[in-house]
N, C-alpha and C positions, 0 to 999 in steps of 0.2 A: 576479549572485548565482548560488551553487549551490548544487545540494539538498542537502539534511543528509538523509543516508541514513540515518541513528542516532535524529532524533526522528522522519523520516518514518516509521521501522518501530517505533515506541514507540507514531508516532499509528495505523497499523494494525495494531495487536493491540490497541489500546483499542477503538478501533472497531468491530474482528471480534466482540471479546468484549461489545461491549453489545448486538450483533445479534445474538450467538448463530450467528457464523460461525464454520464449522469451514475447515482449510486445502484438505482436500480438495474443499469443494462451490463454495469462492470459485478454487478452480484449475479446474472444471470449467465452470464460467460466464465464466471468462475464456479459456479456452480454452489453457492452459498447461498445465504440468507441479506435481507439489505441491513437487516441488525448485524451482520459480520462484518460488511464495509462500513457501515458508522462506526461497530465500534473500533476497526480500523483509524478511522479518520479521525476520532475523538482519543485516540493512544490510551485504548484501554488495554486493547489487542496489537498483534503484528502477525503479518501474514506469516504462514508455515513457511520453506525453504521451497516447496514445490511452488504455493499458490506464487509467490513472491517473482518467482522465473514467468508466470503464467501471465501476471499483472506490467512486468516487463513487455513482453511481448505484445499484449493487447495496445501498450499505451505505447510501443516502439523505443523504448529506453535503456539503459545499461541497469543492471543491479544496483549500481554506485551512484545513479541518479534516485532511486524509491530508497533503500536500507541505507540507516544511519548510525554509525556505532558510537559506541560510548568508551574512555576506556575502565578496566575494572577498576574499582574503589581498594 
């Protein structure tokens, strides 16, 4: 399976927005750039396996709420 970059980044900006995360202070705790979290949220990107646990945690969520998989073609 691969990740769906498209609802992965649907399911974090639902997220962000019910915690009242801004892109700036969730790129500051992650220790990236705020071009990393756009292009998170724009599913250009997806978070690494690390960040992904990291952005769980901030936002108080299961992995299964941010990562959205696909199955293979």
């Amino acid at each position: 399976m691969r990740v769906d970059k498209v609802q992965t980044s649907r399911n974090l900006r639902v997220l962000m927005a019910a915690r009242h995360a801004d892109v700036a202070s969730l790129a500051s705790a992650l220790n990236v750039s705020r071009t990393t979290v756009y292009n998170y949220l724009k599913a250009k990107r997806s978070p690494d396996p690390e960040r992904s646990e990291l952005i769980c945690r901030l936002l108080g969520v299961q992995m299964t709420d941010l990562i959205a998989y696909r199955p293979e073609a």
